[in-house]
C-alpha positions in Angstrom: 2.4 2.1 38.2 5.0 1.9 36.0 8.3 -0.4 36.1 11.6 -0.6 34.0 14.1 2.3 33.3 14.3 5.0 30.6 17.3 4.6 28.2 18.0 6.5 25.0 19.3 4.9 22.3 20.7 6.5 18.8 20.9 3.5 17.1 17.1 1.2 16.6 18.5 -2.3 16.8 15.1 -3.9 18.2 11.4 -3.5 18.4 10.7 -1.2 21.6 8.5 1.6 22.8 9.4 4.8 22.0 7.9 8.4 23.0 6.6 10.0 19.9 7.7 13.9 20.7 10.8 14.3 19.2 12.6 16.9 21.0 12.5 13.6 24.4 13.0 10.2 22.0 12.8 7.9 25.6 12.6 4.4 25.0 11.1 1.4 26.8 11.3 -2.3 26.7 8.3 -3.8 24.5 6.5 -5.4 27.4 6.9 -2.7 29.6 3.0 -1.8 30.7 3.0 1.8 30.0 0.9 4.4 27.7 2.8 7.2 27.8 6.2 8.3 28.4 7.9 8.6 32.1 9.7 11.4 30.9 7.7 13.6 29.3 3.9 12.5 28.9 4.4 12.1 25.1 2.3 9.0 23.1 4.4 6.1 22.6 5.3 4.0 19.2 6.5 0.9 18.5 9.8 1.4 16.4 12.5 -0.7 15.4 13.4 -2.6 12.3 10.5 -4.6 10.9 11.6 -8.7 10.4 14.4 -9.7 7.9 12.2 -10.1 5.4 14.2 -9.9 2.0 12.5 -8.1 -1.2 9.5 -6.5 -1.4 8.3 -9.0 -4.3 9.0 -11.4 -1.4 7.1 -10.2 0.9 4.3 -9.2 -1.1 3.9 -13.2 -2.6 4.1 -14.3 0.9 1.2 -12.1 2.3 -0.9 -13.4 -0.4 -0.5 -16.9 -0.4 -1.6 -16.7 3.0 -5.0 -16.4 1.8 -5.1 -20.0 1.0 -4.2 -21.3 4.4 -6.1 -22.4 6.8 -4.1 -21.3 10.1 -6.1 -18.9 12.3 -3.0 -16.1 11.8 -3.4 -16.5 8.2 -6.8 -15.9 8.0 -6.7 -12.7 9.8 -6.2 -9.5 7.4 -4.1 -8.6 10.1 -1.6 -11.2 11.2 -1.4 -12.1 7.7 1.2 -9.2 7.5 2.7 -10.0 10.9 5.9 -8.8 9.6 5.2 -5.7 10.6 3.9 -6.6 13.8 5.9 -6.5 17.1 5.1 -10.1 18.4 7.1 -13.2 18.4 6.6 -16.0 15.8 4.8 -18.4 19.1 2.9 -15.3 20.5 -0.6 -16.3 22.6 -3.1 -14.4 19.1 -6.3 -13.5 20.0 -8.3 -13.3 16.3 -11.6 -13.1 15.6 -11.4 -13.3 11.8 -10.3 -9.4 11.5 -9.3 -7.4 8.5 -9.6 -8.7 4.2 -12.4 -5.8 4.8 -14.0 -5.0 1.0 -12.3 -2.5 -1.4 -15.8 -1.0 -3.4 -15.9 1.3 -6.5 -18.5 3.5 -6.1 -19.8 5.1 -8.8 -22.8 7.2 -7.1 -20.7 8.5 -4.5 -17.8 9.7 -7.7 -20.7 11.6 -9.5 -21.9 12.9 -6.1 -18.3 14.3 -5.3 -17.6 15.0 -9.0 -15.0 12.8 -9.5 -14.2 10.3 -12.1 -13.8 7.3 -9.4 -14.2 6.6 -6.3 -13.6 3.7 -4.4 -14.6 2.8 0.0 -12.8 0.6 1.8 -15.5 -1.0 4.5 -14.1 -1.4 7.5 -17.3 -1.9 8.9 -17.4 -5.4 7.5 -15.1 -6.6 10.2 -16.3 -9.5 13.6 -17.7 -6.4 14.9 -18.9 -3.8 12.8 -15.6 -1.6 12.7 -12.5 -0.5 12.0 -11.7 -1.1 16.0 -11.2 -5.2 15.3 -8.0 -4.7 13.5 -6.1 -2.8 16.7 -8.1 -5.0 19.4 -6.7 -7.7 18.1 -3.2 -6.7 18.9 -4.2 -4.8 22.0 -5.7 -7.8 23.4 -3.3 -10.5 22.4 -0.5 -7.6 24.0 -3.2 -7.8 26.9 -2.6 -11.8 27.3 1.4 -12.0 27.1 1.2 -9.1 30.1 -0.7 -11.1 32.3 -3.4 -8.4 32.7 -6.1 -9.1 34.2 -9.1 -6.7 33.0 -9.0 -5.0 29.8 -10.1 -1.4 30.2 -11.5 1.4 27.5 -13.5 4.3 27.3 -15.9 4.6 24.2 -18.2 5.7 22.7 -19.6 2.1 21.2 -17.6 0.7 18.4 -14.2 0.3 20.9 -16.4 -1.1 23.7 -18.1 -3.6 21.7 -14.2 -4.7 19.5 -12.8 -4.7 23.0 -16.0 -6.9 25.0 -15.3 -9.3 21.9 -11.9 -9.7 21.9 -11.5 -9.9 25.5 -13.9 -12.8 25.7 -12.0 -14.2 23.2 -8.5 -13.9 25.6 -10.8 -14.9 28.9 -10.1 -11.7 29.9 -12.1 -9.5 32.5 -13.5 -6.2 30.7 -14.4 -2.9 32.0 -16.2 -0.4 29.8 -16.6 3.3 30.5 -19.9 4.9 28.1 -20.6 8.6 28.7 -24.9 8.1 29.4 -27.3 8.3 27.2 -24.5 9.0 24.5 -24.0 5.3 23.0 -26.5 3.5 20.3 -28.2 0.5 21.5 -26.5 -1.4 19.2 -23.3 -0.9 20.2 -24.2 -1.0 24.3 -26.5 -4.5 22.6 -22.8 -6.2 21.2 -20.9 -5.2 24.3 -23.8 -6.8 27.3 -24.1 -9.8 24.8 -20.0 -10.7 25.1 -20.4 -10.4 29.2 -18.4 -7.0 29.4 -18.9 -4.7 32.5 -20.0 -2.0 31.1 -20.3 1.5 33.4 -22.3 4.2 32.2 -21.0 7.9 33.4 -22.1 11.4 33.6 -21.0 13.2 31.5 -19.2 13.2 28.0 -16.7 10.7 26.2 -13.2 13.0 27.3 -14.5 12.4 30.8 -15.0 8.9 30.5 -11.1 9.0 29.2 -9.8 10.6 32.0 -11.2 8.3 34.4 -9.8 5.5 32.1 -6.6 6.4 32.4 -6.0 6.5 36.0 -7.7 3.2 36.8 -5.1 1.6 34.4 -2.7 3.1 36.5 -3.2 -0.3 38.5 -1.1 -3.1 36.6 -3.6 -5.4 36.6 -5.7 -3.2 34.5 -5.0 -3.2 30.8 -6.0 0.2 28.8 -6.8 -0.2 24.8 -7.9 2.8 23.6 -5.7 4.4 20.8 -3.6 5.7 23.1 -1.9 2.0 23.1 0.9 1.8 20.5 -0.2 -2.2 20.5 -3.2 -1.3 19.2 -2.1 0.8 16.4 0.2 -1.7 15.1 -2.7 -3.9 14.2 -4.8 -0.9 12.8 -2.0 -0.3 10.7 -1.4 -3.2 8.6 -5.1 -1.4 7.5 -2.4 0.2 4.9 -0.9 -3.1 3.8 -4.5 -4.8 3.2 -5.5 -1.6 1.1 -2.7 -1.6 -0.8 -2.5 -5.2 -1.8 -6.0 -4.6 -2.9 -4.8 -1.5 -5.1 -2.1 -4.3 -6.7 0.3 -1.7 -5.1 -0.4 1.4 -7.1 -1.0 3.9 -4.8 -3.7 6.1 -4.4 -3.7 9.9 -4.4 -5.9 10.2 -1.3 -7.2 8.3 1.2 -9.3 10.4 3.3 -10.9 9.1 6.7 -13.2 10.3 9.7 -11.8 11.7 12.8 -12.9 11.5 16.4 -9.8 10.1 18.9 -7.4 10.3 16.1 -5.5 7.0 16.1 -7.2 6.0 13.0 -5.1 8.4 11.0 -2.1 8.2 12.9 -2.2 3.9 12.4 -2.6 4.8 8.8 0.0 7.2 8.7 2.8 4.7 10.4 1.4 2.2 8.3 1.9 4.0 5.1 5.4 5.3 6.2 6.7 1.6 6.7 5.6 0.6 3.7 7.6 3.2 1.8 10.4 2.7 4.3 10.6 -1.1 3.2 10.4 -0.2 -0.6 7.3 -1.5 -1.2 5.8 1.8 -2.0 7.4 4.4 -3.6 5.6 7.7 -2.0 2.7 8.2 0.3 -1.0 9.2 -0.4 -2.1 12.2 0.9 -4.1 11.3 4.0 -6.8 13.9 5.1 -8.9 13.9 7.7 -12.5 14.9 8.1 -14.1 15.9 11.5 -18.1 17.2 12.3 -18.2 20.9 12.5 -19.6 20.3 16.3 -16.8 18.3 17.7 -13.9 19.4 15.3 -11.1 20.9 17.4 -8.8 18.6 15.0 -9.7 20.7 12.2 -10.0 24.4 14.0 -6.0 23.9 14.5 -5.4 23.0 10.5 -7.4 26.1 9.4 -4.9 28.1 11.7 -1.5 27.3 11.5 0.5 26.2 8.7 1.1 22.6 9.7 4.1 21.9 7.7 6.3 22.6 9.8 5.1 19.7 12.4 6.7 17.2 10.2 8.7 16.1 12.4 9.7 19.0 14.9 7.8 19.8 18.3 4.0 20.4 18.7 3.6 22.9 21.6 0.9 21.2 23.9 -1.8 23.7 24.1 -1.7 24.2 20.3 -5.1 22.3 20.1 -8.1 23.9 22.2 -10.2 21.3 23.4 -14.3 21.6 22.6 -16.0 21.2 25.9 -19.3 20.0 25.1 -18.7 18.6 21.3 -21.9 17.6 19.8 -22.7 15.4 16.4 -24.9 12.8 15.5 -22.3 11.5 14.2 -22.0 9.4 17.5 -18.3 7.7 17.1 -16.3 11.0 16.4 -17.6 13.3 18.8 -14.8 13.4 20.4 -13.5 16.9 22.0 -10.1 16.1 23.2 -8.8 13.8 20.8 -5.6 12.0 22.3 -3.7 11.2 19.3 -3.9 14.5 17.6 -0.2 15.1 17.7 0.6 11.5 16.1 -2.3 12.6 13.3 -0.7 16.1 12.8 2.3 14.8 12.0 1.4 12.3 9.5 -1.1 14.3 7.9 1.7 17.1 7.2 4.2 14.7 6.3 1.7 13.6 3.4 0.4 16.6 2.2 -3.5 16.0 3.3 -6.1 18.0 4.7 -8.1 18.5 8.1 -11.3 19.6 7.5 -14.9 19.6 9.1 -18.1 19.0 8.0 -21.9 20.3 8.8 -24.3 17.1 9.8 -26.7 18.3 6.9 -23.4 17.2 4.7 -23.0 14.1 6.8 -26.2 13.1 6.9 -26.4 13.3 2.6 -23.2 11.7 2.2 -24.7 8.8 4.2 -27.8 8.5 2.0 -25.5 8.8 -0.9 -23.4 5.5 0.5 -26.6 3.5 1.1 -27.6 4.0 -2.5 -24.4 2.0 -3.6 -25.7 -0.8 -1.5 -23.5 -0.5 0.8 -24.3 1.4 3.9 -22.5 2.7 6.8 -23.0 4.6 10.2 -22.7 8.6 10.0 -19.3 8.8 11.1 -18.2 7.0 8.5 -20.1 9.2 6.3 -18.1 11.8 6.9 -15.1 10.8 4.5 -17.8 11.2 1.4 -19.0 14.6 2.6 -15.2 15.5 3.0 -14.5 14.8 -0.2 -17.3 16.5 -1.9 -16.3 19.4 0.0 -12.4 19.3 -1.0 -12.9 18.6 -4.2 -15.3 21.8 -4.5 -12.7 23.7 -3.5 -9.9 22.0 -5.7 -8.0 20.3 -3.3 -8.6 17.2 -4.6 -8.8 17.2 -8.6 -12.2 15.2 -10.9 -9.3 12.4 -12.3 -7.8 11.6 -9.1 -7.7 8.0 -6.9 -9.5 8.6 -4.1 -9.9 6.0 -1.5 -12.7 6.8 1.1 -12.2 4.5 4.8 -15.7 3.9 5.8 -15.0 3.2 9.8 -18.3 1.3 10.8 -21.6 -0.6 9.9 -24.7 0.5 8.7 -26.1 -1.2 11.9 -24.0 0.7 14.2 -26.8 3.2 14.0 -29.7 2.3 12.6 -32.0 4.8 14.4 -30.3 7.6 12.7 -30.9 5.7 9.2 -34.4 5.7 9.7 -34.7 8.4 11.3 -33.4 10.0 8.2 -35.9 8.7 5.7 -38.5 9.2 8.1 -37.6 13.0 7.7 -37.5 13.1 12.0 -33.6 13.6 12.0 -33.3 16.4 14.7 -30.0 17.9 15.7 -29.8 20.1 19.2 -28.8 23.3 17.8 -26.8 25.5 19.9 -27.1 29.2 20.0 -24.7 31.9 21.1 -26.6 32.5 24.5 -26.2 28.2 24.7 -29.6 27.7 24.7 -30.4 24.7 22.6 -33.1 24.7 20.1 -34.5 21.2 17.9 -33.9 21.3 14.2 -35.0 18.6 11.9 -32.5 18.6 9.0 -33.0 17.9 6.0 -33.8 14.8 4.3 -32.1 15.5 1.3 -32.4 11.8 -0.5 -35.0 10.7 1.8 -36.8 7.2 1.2 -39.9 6.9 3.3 -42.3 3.8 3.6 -45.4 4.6 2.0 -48.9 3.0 3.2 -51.1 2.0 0.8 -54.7 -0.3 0.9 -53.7 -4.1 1.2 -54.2 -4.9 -2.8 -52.4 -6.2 -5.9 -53.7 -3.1 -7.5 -52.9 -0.4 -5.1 -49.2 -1.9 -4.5 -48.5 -2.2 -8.4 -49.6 1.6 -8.6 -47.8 2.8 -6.0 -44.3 0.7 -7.8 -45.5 2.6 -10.9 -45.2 5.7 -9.4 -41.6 5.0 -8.3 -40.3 3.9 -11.8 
C-alpha cells in the first residue's frame, strides 16, 4: 500500500522522489514507502539539490580527509561522500565498512584487448564480495528510519547475501527469494550464515521478482532490489570513489556488466551529478556488456538508434523480455531487467555502447583477469570480454582510458573457476527445436593440476617443464 499524495513541482527545492519517465515528472515526499510511481508505474529517483557544499576544491579536500578519521561514516567509501546522499546529518547508518574498493592497472588484460592501458575497479573487494554493499548500505539504513520490518529482495546471490548482511546489521527481519538450483553455494553459504530467510522458487530470477514485488506491497515489508532509488544513491557515489582515485581526470570509458541494470543507471546519476556540481567537466562514455543468452539489454541497442532516449519517452514494450535467459555467468542472467529505461538513458546521454558477449569470450576474459592476480566471478568478466570486442571493432581506440567495473569476487563462483582449468566447463546449449544439448567450451588459458610421483625429483621436473 501506498500513502501520501502526488504533487508536481517545476521548481527542485528539496531532496524527494521523483518518477523517472519524463513525459509524468510526479513527485513524492522522501520517506514515502514506495518503488514506483502512483501515477504512471515509472522507476523513481531521488532529485533535488545536493548539500550547500561550496567549491568543488572544497568538497574534494573534505572527502579525502575523511580517510584519516576514525568515525564509522567516514570510513565507509560511501558515506564518506554523503553529500550526495539524501539522509540527514543524525541518520540511524547501517555500514559495514563498504566502498574505498581497489583501482588496478592491468597490464595483461590491455595486451589482451589491445590497448595501451587498462585499469579494473574491484568492487568485489567490498564486506561481501560485490558491488551490492555500496546500495545495501543506503537501502537498509532507508529500511531503519521507515520502521520496516523485514527487508525483502529477489536475487540471484550477490543481493541476497549484501542484503542478509546488512539487514543483520540493522536487526532487521530478511526475506530472500532464489530461483532453485540457479544460485552458487557460495552465495546461498553468506546469506544462511547472516540468519536470512531464504525461499528458494521454481522457476527463474524475473519470477522470483515478480513475486517480490507484491509481497512489499505490505508496509511492513521493505524491497531493495535496484528498483529502490535508496539504493542507487549509495551505488552511485561508486562514481565519486572512482574518480577521486583517477585524481579527477576522467576516463574515456568505463564499461560494466549488465543483468538488472541499476548498476549502470547508479553510475550514470552518479556521473551526471558530478558534472552538474562542477567537479567534472564531461562524462565517460559508459557501455554496457550483457551475455549473448540473457541479453535483451543489448538486442534493443543493436535496433534502434538510442539517441534520441536522452531524455524523451521510452515506449514500454521497446525491450522484449528473454523468457528462459541462460549464462553461466550466474549474476547477469537476468531476462527482464527492471532498470533498463534508467540504463538507456544514461548510456545515450554518454555516448557508450550495449553490447553482448558469447560465454567462450566470458569465460577467457576471466582467465585473463586471474592472471593479473586478481580474480573475479564470470559476470564480472564480462566488462574485459566487452572491451576486447569493442575495441576490435573500433569503438574504443588502442590509446584510450579505459576503466573496467569488476562487479564481484573470485569466490562468488569458484566452481566455475575450476571448472574452467579442469577443462569440464559445460554450457546447455539450446537448439532451434529447444532441445538442449551439453557443450564443454573451451578452456582457452586453462591451468590444470598436474599429478606427479611424491619426489623432489619428479616435482622439480615437472616445475621445469612449466618455465
Amino acid at each position: 500500500m501506498r500513502v501520501g499524495k502526488t504533487t508536481i513541482e517545476q521548481t527542485p527545492v528539496a531532496r524527494r522522489q521523483q518518477c523517472s519517465e519524463p513525459q509524468c515528472g510526479a513527485c513524492y515526499d522522501l520517506n514515502e514507502r514506495l518503488y514506483d510511481c502512483s501515477r504512471c508505474g515509472g522507476l523513481l529517483e531521488i532529485t533535488g539539490p545536493a548539500v550547500a557544499i561550496g567549491s568543488a576544491a572544497t568538497l574534494r579536500r573534505s572527502w579525502r580527509s575523511r580517510r584519516e578519521s576514525l568515525a564509522t561514516r567516514d570510513g565507509s567509501g560511501v558515506w564518506r561522500f554523503r553529500e550526495l546522499l539524501p539522509f540527514p546529518e543524525g541518520a540511524p547508518v547501517i555500514s559495514l565498512g563498504e566502498g574505498n574498493t581497489p583501482l588496478y592497472e592491468a597490464r595483461r588484460c590491455a595486451n589482451y584487448c589491445r590497448l595501451d592501458i587498462l585499469t579494473l575497479k574491484h568492487q568485489g573487494c567490498n564486506p561481501t564480495g560485490s558491488f551490492k554493499d555500496t546500495g545495501m548500505t543506503t537501502a537498509i539504513t532507508q529500511a531503519v528510519i521507515l520502521g520496516a520490518r523485514t527487508a525483502l529482495c529477489a536475487s540471484t546471490g550477490n543481493t541476497a547475501a549484501s542484503l542478509a548482511a546488512y539487514a543483520a546489521r540493522g536487526n532487521l527481519q530478511c526475506a530472500i527469494l532464489i530461483p532453485q538450483g540457479q544460485v552458487s553455494h557460495a552465495k546461498l553459504a553468506q546469506s544462511l550464515d547472516y540468519g536470512a530467510q531464504v525461499v528458494e522458487l521454481e522457476g527463474n530470477f524475473d519470477d522470483c521478482m515478480r513475486l517480490a514485488r507484491a509481497l512489499a506491497e505490505d508496509e511492513s515489508i521493505y524491497l531493495v532490489n535496484s528498483l529502490n532509488p535508496f539504493r542507487i544513491e549509495g551505488q552511485k557515489t561508486v562514481a565519486a570513489e572512482l574518480l577521486e582515485q583517477c585524481d579527477w581526470r576522467v576516463p574515456d570509458h568505463v564499461i560494466v556488466p549488465g543483468g538488472n541494470l541499476g548498476n549502470s543507471s547508479a553510475l550514470g546519476k552518479g556521473f551526471t551529478e558530478l558534472f552538474n556540481l562542477g567537479l567534472i567537466g564531461r562524462l565517460p562514455k559508459l557501455s554496457v556488456i550483457q551475455a549473448e543468452g540473457a541479453g535483451p539489454f543489448a538486442r534493443l541497442f543493436a535496433k534502434h538508434d538510442v539517441t534520441r532516449f536522452k531524455s524523451g519517452p521510452i515506449a514500454d514494450d521497446l525491450l522484449l523480455p528473454v523468457a528462459e535467459p541462460h549464462t553461466l555467468a550466474s549474476a547477469i542472467r537476468i531476462g527482464a531487467p527492471v532498470s533498463w529505461k534508467k540504463s538507456l538513458r544514461v548510456v545515450s546521454l554518454s555516448g557508450g555502447w550495449i553490447i553482448s558477449v558469447s560465454e567462450q569470450e566470458i569465460a577467457d576474459a576471466k582467465a585473463i583477469i586471474g592472471r593479473e592476480g586478481i580474480g573475479c566471478e564470470p559476470a564480472s568478466a564480462a566488462t574485459v570480454a566487452g572491451i576486447k570486442k569493442l575495441v576490435a571493432e573500433g569503438r574504443i581506440k588502442q590509446h584510450e582510458q579505459v576503466v573496467a567495473v569488476l562487479t564481484g569476487h573470485l569466490l562468488k563462483d569458484s566452481d566455475y573457476t575450476i571448472n574452467y582449468h579442469r577443462q569440464a566447463l559445460f554450457l546447455d546449449d539450446r537448439s532451434t527445436d529447444n532441445i538442449s544439448e551439453r557443450r564443454c567450451l573451451t578452456t582457452t588459458f586453462s591451468n590444470s593440476p598436474v599429478r606427479v610421483p611424491a619426489s623432489r625429483d619428479a616435482i622439480l621436473k615437472q616445475l621445469e617443464r612449466n618455465t
